[in-house]
SESEMI-232379 format. One record per atom (N, C-alpha, C): residue number from 1; chain; atom name; x, y, z. Coordinates in Angstrom, 2 decimals, decimal comma, always signed. Example, Ala and Ser with C-alpha at 12.3 -4.5 7.8 and 13.67 -1.06 7.14 Angstrom:
BEGIN
<site i="1" ch="A" at="N" x="+13,19" y="-5,69" z="+7,80"/>
<site i="1" ch="A" at="CA" x="+12,30" y="-4,50" z="+7,80"/>
<site i="1" ch="A" at="C" x="+13,20" y="-3,30" z="+7,80"/>
<site i="2" ch="A" at="N" x="+12,85" y="-2,25" z="+7,08"/>
<site i="2" ch="A" at="CA" x="+13,67" y="-1,06" z="+7,14"/>
<site i="2" ch="A" at="C" x="+12,90" y="+0,03" z="+7,87"/>
***
This chain:
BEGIN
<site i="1" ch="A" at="N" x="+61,89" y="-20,40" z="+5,05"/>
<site i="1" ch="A" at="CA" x="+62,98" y="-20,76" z="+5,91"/>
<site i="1" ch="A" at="C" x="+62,77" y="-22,15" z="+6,49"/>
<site i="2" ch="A" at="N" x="+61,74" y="-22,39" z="+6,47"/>
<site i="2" ch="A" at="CA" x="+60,94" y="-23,92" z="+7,54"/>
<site i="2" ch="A" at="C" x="+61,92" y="-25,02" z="+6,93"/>
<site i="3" ch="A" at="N" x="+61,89" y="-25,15" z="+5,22"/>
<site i="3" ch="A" at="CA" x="+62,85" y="-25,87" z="+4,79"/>
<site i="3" ch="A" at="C" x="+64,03" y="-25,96" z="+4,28"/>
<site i="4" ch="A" at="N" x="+64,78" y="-24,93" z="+4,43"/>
<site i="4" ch="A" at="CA" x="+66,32" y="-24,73" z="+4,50"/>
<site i="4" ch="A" at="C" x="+66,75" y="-25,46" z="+6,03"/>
<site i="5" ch="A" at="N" x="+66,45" y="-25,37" z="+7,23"/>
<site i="5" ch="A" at="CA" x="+66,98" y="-25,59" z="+8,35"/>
<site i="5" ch="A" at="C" x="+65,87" y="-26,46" z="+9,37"/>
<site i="6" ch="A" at="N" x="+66,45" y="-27,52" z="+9,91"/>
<site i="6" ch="A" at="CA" x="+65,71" y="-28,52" z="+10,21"/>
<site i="6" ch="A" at="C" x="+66,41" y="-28,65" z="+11,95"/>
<site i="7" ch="A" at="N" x="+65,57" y="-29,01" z="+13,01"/>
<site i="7" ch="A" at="CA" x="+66,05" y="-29,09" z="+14,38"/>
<site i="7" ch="A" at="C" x="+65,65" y="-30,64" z="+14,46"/>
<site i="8" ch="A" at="N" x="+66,61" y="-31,32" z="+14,74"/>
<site i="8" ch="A" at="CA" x="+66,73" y="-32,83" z="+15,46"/>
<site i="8" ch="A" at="C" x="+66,57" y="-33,01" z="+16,66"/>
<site i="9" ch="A" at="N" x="+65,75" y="-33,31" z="+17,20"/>
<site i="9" ch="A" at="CA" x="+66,10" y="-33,31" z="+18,62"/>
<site i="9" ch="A" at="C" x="+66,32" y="-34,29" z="+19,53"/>
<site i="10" ch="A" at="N" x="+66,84" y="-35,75" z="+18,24"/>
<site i="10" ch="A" at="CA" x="+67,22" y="-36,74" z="+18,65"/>
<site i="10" ch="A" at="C" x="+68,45" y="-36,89" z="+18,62"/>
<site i="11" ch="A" at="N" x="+68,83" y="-36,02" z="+17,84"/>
<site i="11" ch="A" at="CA" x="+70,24" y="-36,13" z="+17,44"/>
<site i="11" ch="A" at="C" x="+71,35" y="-35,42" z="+18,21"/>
<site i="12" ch="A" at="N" x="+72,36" y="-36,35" z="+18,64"/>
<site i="12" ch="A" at="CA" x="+73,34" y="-35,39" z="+19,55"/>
<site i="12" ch="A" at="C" x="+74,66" y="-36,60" z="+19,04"/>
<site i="13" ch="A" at="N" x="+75,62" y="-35,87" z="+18,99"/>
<site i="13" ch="A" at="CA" x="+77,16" y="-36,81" z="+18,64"/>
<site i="13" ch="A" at="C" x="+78,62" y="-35,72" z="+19,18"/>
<site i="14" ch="A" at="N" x="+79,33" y="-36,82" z="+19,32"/>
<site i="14" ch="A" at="CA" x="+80,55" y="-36,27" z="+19,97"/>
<site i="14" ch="A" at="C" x="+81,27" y="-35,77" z="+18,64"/>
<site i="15" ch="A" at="N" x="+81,98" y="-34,61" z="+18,70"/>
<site i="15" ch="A" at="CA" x="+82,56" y="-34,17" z="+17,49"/>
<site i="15" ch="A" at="C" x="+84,20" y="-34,09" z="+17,56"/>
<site i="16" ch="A" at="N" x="+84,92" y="-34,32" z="+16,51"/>
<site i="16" ch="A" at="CA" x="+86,20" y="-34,49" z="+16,35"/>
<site i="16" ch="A" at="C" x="+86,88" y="-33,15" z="+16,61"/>
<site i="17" ch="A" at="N" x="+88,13" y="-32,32" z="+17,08"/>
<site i="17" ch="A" at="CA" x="+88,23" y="-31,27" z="+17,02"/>
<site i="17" ch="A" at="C" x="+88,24" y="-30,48" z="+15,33"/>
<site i="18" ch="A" at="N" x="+88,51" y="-31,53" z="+14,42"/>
<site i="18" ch="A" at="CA" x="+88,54" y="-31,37" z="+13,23"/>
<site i="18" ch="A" at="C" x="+86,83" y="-30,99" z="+12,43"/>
<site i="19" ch="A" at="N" x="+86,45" y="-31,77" z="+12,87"/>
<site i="19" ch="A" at="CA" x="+84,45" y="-31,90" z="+12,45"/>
<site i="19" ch="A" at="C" x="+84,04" y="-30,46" z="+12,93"/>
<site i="20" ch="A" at="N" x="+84,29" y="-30,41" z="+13,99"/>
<site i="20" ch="A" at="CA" x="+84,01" y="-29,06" z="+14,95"/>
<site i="20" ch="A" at="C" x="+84,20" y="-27,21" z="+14,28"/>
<site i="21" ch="A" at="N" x="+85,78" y="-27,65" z="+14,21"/>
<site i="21" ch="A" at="CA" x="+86,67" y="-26,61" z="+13,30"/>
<site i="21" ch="A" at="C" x="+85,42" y="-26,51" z="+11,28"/>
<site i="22" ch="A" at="N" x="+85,40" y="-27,52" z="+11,29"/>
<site i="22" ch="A" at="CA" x="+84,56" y="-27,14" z="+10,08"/>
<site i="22" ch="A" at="C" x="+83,42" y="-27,07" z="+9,98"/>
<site i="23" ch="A" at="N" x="+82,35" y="-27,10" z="+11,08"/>
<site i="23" ch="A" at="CA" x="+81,13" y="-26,65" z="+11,27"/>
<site i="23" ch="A" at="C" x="+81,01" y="-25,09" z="+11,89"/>
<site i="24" ch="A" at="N" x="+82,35" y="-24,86" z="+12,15"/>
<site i="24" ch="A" at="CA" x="+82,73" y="-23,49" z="+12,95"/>
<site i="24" ch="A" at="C" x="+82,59" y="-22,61" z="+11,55"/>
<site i="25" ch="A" at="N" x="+83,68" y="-23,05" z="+10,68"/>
<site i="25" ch="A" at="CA" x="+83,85" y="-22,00" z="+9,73"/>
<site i="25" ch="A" at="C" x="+82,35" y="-22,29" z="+8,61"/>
<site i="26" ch="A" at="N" x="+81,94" y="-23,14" z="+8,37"/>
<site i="26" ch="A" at="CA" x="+80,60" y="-22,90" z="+7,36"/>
<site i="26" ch="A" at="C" x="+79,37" y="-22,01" z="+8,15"/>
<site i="27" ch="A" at="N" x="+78,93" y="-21,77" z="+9,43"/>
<site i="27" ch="A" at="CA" x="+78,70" y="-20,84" z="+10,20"/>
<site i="27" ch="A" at="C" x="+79,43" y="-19,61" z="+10,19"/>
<site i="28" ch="A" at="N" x="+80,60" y="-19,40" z="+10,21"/>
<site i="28" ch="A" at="CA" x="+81,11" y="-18,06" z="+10,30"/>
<site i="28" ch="A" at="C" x="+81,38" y="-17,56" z="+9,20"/>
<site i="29" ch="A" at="N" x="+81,15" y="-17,96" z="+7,78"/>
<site i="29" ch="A" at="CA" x="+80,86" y="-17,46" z="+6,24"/>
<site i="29" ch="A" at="C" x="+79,70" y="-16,81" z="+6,17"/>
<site i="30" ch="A" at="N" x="+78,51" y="-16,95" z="+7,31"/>
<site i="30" ch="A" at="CA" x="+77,62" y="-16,70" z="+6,80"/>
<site i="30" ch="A" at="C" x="+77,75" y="-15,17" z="+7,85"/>
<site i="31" ch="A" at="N" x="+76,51" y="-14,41" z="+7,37"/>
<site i="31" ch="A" at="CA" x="+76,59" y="-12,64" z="+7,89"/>
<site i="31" ch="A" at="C" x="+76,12" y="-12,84" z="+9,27"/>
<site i="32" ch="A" at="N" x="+76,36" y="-11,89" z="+10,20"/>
<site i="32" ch="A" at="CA" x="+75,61" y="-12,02" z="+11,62"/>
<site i="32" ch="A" at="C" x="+74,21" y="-11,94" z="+11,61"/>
<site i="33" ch="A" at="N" x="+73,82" y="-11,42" z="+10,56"/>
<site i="33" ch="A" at="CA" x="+72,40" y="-11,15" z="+10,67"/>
<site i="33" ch="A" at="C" x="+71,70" y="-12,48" z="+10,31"/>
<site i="34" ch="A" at="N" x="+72,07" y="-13,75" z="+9,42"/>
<site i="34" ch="A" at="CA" x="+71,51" y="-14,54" z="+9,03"/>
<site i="34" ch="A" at="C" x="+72,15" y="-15,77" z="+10,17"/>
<site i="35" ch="A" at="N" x="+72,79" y="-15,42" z="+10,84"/>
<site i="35" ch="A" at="CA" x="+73,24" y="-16,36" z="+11,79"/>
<site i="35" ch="A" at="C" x="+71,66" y="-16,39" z="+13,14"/>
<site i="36" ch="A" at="N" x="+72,26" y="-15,20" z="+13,12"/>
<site i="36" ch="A" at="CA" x="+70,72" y="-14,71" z="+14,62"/>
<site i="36" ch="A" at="C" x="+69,46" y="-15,21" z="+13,77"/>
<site i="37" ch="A" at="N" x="+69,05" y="-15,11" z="+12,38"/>
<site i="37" ch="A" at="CA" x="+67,83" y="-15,25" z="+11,86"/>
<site i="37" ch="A" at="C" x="+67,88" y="-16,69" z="+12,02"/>
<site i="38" ch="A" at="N" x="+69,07" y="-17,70" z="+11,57"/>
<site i="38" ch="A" at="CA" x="+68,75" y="-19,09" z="+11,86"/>
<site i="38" ch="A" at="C" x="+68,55" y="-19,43" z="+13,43"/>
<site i="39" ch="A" at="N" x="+69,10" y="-18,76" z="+13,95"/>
<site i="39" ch="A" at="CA" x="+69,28" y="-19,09" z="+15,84"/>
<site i="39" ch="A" at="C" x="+67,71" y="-19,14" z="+16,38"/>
<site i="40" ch="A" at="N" x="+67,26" y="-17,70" z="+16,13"/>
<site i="40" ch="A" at="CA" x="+65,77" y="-17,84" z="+16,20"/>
<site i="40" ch="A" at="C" x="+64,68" y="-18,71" z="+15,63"/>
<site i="41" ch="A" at="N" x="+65,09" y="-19,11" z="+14,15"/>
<site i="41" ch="A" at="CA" x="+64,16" y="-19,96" z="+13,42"/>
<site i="41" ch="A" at="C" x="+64,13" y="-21,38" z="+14,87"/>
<site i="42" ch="A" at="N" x="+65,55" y="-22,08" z="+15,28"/>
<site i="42" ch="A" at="CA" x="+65,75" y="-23,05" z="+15,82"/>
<site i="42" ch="A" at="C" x="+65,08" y="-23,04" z="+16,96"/>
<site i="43" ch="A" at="N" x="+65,36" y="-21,89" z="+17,55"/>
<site i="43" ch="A" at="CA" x="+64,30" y="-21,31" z="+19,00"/>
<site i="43" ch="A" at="C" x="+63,29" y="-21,69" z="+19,00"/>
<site i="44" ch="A" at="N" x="+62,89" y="-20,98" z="+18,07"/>
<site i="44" ch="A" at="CA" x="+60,73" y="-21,03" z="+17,67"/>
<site i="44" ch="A" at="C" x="+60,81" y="-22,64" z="+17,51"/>
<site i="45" ch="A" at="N" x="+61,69" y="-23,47" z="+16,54"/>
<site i="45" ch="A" at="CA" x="+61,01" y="-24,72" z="+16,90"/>
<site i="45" ch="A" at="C" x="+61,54" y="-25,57" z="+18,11"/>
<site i="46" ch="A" at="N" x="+62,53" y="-25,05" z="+19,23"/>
<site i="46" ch="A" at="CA" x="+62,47" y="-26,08" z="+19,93"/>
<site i="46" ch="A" at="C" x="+61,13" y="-25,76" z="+20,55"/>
<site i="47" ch="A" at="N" x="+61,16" y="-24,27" z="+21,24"/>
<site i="47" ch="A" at="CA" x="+59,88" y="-23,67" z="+22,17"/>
<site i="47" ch="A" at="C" x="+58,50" y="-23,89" z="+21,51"/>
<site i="48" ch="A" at="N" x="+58,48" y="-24,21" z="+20,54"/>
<site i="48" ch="A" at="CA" x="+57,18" y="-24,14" z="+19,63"/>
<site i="48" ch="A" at="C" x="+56,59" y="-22,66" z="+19,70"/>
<site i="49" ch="A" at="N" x="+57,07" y="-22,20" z="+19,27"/>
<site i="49" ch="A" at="CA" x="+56,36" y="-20,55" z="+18,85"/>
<site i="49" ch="A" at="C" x="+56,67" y="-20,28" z="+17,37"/>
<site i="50" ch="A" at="N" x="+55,62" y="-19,61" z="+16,85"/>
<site i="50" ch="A" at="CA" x="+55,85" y="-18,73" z="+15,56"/>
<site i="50" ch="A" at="C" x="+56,74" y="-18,00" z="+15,35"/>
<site i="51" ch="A" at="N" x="+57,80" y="-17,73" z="+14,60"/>
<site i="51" ch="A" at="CA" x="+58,96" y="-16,81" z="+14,85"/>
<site i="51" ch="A" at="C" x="+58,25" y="-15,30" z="+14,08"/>
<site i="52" ch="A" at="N" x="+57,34" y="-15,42" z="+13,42"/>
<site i="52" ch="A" at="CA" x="+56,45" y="-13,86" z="+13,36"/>
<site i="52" ch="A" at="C" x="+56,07" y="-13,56" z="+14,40"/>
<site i="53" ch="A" at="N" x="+55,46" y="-14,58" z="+15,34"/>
<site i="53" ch="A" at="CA" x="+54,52" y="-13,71" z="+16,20"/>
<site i="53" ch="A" at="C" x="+55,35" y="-14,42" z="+17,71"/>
<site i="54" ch="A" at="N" x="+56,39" y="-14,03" z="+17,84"/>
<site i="54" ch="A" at="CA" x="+56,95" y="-14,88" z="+19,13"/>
<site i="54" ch="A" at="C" x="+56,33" y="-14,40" z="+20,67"/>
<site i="55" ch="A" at="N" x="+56,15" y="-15,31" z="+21,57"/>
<site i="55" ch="A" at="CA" x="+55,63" y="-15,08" z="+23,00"/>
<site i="55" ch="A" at="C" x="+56,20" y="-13,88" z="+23,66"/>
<site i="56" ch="A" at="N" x="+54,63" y="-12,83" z="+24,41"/>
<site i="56" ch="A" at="CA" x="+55,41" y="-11,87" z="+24,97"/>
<site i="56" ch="A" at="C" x="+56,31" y="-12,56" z="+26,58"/>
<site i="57" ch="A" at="N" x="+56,90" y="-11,71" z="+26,74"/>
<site i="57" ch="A" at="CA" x="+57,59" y="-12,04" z="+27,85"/>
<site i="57" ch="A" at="C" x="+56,79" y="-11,54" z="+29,04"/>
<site i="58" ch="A" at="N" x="+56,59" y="-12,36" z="+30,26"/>
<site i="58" ch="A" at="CA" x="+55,52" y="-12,14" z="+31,73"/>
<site i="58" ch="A" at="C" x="+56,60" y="-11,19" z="+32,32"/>
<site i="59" ch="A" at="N" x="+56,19" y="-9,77" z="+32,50"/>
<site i="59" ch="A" at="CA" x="+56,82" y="-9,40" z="+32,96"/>
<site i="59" ch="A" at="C" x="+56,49" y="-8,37" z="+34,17"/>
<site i="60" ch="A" at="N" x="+55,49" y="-9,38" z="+34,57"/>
<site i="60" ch="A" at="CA" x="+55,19" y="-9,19" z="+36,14"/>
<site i="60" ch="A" at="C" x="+55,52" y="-10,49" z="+37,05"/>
<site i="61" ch="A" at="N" x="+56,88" y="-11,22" z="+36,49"/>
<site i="61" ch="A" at="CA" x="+57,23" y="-12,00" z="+37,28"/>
<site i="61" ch="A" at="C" x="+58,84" y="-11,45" z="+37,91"/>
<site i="62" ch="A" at="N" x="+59,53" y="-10,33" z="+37,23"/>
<site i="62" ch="A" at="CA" x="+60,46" y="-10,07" z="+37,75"/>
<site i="62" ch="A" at="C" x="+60,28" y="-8,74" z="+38,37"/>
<site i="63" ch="A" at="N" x="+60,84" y="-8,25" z="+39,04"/>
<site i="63" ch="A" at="CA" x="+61,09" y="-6,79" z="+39,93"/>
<site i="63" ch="A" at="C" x="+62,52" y="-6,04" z="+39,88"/>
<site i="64" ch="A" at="N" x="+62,72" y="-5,23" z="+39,40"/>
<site i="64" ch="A" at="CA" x="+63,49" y="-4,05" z="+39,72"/>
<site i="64" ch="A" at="C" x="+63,70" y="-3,26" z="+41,33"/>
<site i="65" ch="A" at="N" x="+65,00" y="-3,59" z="+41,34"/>
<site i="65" ch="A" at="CA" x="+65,31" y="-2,93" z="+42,92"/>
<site i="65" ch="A" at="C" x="+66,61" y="-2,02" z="+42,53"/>
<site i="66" ch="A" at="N" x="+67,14" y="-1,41" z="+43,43"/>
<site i="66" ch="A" at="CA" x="+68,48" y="-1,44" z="+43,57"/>
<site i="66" ch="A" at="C" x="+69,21" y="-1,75" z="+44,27"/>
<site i="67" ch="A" at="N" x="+70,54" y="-1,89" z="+44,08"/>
<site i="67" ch="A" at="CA" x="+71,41" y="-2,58" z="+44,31"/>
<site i="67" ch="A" at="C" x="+72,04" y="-1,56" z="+45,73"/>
***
């Protein structure tokens, strides 16, 4: 997957409503499941984590009460 999909993180541009509309639909051809699998690949490399072995979550920093 490392080289099918690549994160820029220099790269940012204003998009046409037209440019937009067609980055919409080559994304929405593809299945939900391979959408979330690229979303995460992008994750792991902005956060720098392994997407096998991703960071547990601290979860003695939040608390449960009720409302």
């Amino acid at each position: 997957m490392k080289d099918q999909y690549k994160l820029d993180r220099t790269a940012f541009r204003a998009m046409t409503v037209e440019q937009a509309d067609t980055y919409q639909r080559d994304y929405s051809q593809k299945s939900m499941e391979k959408r979330l699998e690229i979303a995460l690949y992008l994750t792991s490399i902005a956060y720098n984590f392994d997407v096998n072995n991703p960071p547990r979550m601290d979860k003695s920093v939040f608390s449960a009460g009720t409302l």
